[in-house]
C-alpha positions as CSV (number, residue, x, y, z in Angstrom):
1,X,19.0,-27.1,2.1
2,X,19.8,-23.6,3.6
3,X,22.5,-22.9,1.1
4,X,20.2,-24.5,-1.8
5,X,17.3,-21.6,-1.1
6,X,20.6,-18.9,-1.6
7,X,21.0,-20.5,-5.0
8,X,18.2,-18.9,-7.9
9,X,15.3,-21.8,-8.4
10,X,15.2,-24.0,-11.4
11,X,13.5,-23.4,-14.4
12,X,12.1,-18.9,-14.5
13,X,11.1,-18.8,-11.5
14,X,11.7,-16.1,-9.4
15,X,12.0,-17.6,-6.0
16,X,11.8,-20.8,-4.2
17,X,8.5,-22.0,-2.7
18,X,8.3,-24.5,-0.1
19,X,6.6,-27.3,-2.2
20,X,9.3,-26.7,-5.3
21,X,12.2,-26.6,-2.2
22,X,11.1,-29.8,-1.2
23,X,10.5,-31.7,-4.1
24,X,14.4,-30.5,-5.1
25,X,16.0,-31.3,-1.4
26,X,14.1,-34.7,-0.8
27,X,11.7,-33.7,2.2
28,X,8.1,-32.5,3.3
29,X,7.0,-28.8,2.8
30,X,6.8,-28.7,6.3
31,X,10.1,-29.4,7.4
32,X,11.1,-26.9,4.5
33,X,9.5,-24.5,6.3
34,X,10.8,-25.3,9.7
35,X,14.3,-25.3,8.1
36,X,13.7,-21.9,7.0
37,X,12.4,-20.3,10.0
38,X,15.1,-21.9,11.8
39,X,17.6,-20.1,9.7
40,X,15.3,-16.8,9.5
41,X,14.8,-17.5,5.8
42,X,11.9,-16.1,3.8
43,X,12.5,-16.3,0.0
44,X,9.2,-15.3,-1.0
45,X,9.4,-12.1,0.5
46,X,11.4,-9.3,-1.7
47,X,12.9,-5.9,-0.4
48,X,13.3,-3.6,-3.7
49,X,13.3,0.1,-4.4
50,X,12.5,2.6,-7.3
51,X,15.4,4.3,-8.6
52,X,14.8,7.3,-10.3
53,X,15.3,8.0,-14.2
54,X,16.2,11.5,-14.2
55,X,19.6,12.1,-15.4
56,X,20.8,14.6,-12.8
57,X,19.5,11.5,-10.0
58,X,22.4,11.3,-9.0
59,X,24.2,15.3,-8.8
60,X,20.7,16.1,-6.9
61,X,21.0,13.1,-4.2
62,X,24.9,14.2,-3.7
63,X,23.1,17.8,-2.8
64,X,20.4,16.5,-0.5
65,X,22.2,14.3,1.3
66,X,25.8,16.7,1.4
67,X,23.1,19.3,3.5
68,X,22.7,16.6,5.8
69,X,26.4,15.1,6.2
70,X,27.9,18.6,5.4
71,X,25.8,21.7,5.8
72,X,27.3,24.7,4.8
73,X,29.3,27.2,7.7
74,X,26.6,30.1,8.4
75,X,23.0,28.2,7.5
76,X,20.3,26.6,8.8
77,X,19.4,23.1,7.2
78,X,15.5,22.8,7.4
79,X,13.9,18.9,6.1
80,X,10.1,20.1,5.8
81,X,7.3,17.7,5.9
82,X,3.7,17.8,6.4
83,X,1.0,14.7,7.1
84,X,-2.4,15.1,6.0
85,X,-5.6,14.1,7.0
86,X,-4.9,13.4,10.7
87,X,-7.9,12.5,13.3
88,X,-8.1,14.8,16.0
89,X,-9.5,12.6,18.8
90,X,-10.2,12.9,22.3
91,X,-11.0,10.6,25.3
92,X,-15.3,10.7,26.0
93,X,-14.3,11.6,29.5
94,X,-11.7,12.5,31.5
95,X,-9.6,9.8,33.0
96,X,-8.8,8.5,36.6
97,X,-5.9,9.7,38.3
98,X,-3.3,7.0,39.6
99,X,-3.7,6.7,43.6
100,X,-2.0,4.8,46.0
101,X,-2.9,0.4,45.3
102,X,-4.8,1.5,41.7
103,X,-3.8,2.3,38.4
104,X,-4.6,5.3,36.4
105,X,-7.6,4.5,34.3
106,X,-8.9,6.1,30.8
107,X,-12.0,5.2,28.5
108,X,-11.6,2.7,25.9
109,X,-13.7,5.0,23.2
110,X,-12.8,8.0,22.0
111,X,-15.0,11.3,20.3
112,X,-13.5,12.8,16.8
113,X,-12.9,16.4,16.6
114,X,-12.1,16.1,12.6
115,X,-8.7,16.2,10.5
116,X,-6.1,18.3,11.1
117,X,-2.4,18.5,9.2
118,X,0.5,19.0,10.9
119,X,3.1,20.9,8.7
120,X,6.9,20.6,10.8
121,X,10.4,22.2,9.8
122,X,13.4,20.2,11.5
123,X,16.6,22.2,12.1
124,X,18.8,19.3,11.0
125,X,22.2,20.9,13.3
126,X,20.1,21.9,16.1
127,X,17.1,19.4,16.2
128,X,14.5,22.4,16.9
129,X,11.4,21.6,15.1
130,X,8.9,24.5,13.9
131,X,5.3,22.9,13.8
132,X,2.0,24.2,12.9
133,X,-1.2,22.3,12.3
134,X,-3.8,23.6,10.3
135,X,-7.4,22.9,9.5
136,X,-6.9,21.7,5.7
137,X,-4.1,20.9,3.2
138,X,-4.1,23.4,0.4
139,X,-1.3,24.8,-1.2
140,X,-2.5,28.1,1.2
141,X,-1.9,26.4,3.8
142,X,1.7,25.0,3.3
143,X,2.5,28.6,1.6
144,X,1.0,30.3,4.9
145,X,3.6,27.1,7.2
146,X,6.7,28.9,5.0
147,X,5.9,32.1,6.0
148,X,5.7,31.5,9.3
149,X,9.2,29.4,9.1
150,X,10.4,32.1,7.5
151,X,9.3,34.6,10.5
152,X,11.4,32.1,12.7
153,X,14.5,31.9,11.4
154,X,17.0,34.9,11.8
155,X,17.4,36.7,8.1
156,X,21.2,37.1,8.3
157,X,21.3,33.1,8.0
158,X,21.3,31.2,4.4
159,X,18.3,29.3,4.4
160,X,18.8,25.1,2.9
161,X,15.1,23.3,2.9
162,X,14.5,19.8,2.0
163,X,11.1,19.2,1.0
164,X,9.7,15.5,-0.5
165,X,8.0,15.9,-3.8
């Protein structure tokens, strides 16, 4: 029965269920199901993935990732990324400290200071990460997170960046 739910389904469907597996093996849904847990199976689930339709896909990806496998003698590599809309929060009061026969403690509740957005550069041959967080996520903001790479980095190195979108 394992090798059965490898096989594609009869008739167009797309995958097996466990009523259709067991009408076509010849025993219970539920021993179909314990079969395929058994064996780590899950043929309703699907794994899949966008591929892009631009024509230069692929002469862009070999760039991105050659910075990564093979940056270029004499530069810094930066992958930029930011993450907005953050919630600043903070314990309602101070925690215990840990003593001797008790644990540390800390309140379950917490009080919200806002959003923030942290902007961060990683140095992909070093691993040194230049961070800023800032109060909102305008196109000021992320222009204002370059500059201040920028400031950071030495000006006789080649500067690579890798940013998503």
């Amino acid at each position: 029965m394992a090798a059965l739910t490898l096989q594609d389904p009869l008739g167009e469907t797309t995958h097996w269920t466990a009523d259709m597996m067991a009408e076509a093996a010849g025993i219970s849904a539920s021993a179909v199901r314990r079969i395929w847990k058994a064996h780590g199976l899950q043929p309703h689930r699907w794994r899949q993935f966008k591929l892009s339709n631009d024509p230069q896909f692929v002469d862009k990806l070999r760039d991105v990732v050659g910075l990564y496998v093979d940056p270029p003698a004499h530069a810094i590599v930066l992958s930029i990324d930011e993450k907005s809309q953050i919630q600043a929060l903070d314990r309602t009061q101070p925690g215990l400290p840990m003593k001797k026969g008790r644990l540390g403690t800390m309140t379950h509740d917490y009080k919200r200071n806002g959003t923030t957005t942290p902007f961060a550069a990683l140095n992909v041959l070093d691993g040194t990460v230049i961070g800023r967080n800032m109060q909102r996520h305008r196109h000021q903001e992320f222009i204002r997170f370059l500059n201040a790479v920028d400031a950071e980095v030495p000006a006789s190195k080649a500067i690579h960046v890798v940013i998503d979108n």
